[in-house]
Backbone as JSON, one array per atom type, in Angstrom:
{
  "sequence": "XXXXXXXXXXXXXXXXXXXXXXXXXXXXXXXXXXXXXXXXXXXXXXXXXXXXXXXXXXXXXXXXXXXXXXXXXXXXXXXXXXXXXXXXXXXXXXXXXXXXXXXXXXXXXXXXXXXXXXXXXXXXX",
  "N": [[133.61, -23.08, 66.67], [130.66, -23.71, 68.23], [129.25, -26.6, 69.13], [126.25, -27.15, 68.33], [125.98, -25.33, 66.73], [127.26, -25.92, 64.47], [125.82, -28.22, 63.66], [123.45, -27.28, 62.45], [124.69, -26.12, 60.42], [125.59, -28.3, 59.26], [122.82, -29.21, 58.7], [122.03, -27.25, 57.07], [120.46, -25.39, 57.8], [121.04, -22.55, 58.72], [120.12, -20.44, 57.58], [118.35, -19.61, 59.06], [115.7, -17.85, 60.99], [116.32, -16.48, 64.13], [114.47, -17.66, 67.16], [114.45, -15.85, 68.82], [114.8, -13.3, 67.7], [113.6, -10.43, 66.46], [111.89, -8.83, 63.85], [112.45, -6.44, 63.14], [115.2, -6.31, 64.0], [116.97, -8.49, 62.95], [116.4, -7.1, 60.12], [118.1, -5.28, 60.73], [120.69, -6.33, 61.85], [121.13, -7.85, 59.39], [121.35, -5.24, 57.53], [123.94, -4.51, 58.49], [125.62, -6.49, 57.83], [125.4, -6.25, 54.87], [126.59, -3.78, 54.53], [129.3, -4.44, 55.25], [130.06, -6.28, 53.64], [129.5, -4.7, 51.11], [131.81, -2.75, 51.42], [134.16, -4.18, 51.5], [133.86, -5.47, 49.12], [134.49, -2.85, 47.24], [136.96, -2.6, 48.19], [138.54, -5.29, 46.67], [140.29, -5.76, 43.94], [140.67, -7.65, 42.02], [138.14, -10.48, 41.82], [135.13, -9.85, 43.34], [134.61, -10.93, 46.95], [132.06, -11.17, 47.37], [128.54, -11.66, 47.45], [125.98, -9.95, 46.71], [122.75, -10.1, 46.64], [119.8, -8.92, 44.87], [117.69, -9.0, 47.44], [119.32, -8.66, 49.14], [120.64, -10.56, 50.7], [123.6, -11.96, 51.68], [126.2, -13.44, 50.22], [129.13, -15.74, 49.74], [131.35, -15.44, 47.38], [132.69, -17.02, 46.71], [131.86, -19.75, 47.34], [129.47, -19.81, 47.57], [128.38, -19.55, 50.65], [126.34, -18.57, 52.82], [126.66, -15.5, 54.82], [126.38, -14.92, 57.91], [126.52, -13.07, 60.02], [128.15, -9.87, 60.84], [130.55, -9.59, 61.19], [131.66, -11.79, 59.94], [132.44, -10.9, 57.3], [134.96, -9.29, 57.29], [136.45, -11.67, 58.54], [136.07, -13.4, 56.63], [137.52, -12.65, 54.22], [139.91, -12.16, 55.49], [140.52, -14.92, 55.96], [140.62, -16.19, 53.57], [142.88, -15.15, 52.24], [144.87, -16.01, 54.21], [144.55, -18.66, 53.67], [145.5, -18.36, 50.46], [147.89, -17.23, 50.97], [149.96, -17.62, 53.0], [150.21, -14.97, 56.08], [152.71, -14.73, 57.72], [152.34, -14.94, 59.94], [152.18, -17.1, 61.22], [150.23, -18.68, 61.61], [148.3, -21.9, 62.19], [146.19, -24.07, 60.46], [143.69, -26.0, 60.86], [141.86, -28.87, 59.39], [139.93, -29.96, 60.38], [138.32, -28.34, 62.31], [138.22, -25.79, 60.74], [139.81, -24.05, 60.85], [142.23, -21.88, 61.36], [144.82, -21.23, 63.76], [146.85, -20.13, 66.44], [151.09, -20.36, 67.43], [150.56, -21.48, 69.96], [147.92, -22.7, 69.84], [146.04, -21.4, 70.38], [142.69, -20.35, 69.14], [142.76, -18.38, 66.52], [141.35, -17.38, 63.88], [138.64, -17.71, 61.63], [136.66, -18.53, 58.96], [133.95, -17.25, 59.86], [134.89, -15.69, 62.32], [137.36, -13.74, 63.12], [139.73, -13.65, 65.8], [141.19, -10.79, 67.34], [142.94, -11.12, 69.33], [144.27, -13.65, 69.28], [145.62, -13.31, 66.5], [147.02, -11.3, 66.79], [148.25, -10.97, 69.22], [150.82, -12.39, 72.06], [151.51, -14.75, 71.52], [150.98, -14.87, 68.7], [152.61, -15.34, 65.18]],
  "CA": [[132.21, -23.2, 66.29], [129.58, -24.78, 68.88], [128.38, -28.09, 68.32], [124.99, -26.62, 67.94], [125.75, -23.87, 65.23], [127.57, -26.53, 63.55], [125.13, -29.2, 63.04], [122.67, -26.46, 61.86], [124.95, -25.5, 59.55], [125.25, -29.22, 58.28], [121.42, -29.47, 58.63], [121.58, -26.3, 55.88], [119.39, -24.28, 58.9], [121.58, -21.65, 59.06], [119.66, -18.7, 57.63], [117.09, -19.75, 59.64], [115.89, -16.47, 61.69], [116.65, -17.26, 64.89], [113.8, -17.63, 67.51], [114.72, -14.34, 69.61], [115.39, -12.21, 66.84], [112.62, -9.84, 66.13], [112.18, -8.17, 62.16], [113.77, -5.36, 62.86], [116.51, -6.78, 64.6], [116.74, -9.34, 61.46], [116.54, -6.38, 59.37], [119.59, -4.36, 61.29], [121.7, -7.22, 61.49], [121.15, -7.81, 58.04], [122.35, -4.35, 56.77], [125.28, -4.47, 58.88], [125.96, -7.31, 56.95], [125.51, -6.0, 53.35], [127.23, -2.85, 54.33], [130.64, -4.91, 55.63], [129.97, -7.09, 52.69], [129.97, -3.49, 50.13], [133.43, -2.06, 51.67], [135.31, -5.49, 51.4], [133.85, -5.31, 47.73], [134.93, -2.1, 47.37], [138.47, -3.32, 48.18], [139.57, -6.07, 46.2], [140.98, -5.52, 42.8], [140.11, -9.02, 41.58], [136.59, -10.91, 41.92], [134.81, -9.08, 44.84], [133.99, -11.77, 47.81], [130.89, -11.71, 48.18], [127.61, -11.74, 46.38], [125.13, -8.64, 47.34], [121.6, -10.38, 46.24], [118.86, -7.63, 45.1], [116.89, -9.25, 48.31], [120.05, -8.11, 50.43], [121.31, -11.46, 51.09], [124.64, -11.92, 51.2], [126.97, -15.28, 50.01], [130.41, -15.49, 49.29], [131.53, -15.78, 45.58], [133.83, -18.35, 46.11], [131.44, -20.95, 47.11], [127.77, -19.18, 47.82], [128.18, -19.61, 51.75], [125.6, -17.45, 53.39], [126.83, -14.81, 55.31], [125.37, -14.78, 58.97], [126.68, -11.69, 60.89], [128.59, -8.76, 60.29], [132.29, -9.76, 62.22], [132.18, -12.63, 59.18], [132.6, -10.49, 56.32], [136.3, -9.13, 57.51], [137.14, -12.86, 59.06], [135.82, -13.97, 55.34], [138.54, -12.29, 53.79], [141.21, -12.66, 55.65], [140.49, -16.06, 55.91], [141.06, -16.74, 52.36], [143.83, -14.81, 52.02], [145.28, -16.5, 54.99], [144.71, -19.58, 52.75], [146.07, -18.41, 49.69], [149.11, -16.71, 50.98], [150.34, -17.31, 54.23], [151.25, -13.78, 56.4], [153.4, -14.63, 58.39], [151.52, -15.05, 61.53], [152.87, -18.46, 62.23], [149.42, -19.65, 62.17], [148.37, -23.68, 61.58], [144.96, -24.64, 59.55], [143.17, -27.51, 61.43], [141.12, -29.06, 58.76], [138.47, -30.37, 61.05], [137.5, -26.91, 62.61], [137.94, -25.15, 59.59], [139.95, -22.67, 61.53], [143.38, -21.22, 61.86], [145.24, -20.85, 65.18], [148.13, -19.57, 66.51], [151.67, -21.59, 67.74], [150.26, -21.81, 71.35], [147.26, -23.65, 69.75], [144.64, -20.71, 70.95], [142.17, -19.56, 67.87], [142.88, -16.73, 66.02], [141.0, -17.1, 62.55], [137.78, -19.0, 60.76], [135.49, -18.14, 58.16], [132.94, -16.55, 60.85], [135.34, -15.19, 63.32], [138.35, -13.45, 63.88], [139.99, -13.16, 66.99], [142.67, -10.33, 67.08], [143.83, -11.7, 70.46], [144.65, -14.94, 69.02], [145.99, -12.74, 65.25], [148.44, -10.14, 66.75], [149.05, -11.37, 70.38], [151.85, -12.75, 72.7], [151.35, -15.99, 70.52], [150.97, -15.14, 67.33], [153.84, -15.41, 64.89]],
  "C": [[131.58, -24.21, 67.24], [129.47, -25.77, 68.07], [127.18, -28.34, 67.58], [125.05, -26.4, 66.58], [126.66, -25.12, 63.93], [127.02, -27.57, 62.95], [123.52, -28.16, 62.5], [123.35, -26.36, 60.81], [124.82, -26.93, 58.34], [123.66, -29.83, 57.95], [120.74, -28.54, 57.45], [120.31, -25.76, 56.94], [120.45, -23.2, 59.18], [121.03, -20.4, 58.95], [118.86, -19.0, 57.67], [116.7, -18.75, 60.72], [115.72, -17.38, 63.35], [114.98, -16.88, 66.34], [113.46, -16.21, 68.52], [114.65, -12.94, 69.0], [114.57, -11.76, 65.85], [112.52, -9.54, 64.59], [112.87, -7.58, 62.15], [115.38, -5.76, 62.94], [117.26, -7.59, 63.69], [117.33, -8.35, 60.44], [117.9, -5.71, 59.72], [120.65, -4.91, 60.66], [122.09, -7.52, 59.91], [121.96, -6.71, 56.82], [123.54, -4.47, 57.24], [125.87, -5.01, 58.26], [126.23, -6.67, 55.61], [126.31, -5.0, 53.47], [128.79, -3.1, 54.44], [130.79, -5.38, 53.96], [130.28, -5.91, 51.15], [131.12, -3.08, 50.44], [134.39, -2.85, 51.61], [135.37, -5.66, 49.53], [134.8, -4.36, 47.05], [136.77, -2.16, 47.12], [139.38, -3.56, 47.18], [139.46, -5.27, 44.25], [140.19, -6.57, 41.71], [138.47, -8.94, 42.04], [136.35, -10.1, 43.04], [134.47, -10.8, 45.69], [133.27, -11.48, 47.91], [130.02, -10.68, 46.95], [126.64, -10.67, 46.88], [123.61, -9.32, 46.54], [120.65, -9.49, 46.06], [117.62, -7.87, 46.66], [117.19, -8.88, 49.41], [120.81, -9.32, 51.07], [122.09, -11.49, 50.61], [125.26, -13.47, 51.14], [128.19, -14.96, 49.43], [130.69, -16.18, 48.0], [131.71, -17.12, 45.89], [132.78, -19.79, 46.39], [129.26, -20.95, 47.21], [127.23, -19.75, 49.3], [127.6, -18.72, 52.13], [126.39, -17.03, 54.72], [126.29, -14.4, 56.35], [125.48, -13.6, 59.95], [127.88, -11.24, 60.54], [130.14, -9.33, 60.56], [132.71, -11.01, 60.54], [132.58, -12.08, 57.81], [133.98, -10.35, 56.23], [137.26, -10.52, 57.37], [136.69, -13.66, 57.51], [137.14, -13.97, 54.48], [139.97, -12.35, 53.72], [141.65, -14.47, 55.76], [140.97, -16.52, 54.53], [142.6, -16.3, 51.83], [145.06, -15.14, 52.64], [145.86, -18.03, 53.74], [145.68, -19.7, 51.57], [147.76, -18.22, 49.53], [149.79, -16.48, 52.1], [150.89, -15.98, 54.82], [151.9, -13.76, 57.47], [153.46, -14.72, 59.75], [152.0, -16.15, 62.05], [151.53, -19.24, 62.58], [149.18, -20.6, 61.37], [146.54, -23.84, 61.46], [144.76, -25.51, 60.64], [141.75, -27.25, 60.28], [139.84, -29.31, 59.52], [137.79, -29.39, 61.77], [137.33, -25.95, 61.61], [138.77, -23.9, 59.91], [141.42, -22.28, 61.6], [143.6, -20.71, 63.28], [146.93, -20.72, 65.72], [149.06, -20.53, 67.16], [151.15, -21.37, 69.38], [148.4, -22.71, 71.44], [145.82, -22.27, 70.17], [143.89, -20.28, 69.32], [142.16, -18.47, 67.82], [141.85, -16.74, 64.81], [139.99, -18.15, 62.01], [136.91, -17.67, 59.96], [134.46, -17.06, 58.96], [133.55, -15.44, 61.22], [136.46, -14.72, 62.95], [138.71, -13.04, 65.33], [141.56, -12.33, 67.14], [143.73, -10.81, 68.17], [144.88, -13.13, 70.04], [145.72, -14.26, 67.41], [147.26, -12.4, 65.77], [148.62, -10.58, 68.74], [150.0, -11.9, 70.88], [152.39, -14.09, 71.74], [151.33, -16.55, 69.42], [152.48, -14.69, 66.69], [154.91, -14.38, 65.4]]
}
């Protein structure tokens, strides 16, 4: 996570539309979102992750983190599940990025992001 996107996020400016990023484009991004956010629902068995707002905004149950682009819905998921139940990947938490990474130290896994290079590569467990 930039230095930027991360002191926005502690500034609570995150679902702030971003200065480039037209209505529509807003609007797109946005379904992409709710639609990742319905098939992960879909899914689980248990609680669903994530909150579908009648406005279309999305937030994750577990703590009502807004949901900023589509790639975070998947990396939401596995992220927690990462948490709850290690799979075997061999990867190591760093509390202060918030992020999971593989034994050669490269990132594979955060809340936002996944990176399969860093998941299932030369490096990972």
């Amino acid at each position: 996570m930039s230095l930027e996107r991360r002191l926005r996020k502690l500034a609570g400016e995150s679902e702030t539309v971003s200065p480039t990023e037209s209505a529509a484009e807003r609007e797109k991004r946005l379904a992409m979102i709710r639609e990742g956010a319905e098939q992960q629902n879909e899914k689980h068995f248990r609680e669903p992750p994530f909150v579908i707002a009648e406005d279309g905004r999305v937030t994750c149950s577990r703590d009502g983190r807004p949901v900023m682009a589509s790639p975070a819905t998947i990396a939401e998921v596995w992220f927690w599940e990462e948490m709850e139940a290690p799979t075997g990947l061999g990867l190591v938490y760093d509390e202060e990025t918030e992020a999971f990474y593989n034994r050669a130290g490269e990132f594979a896994l955060s809340r936002d992001f996944a990176d399969l290079r860093g998941l299932m590569g030369p490096n990972s467990g």
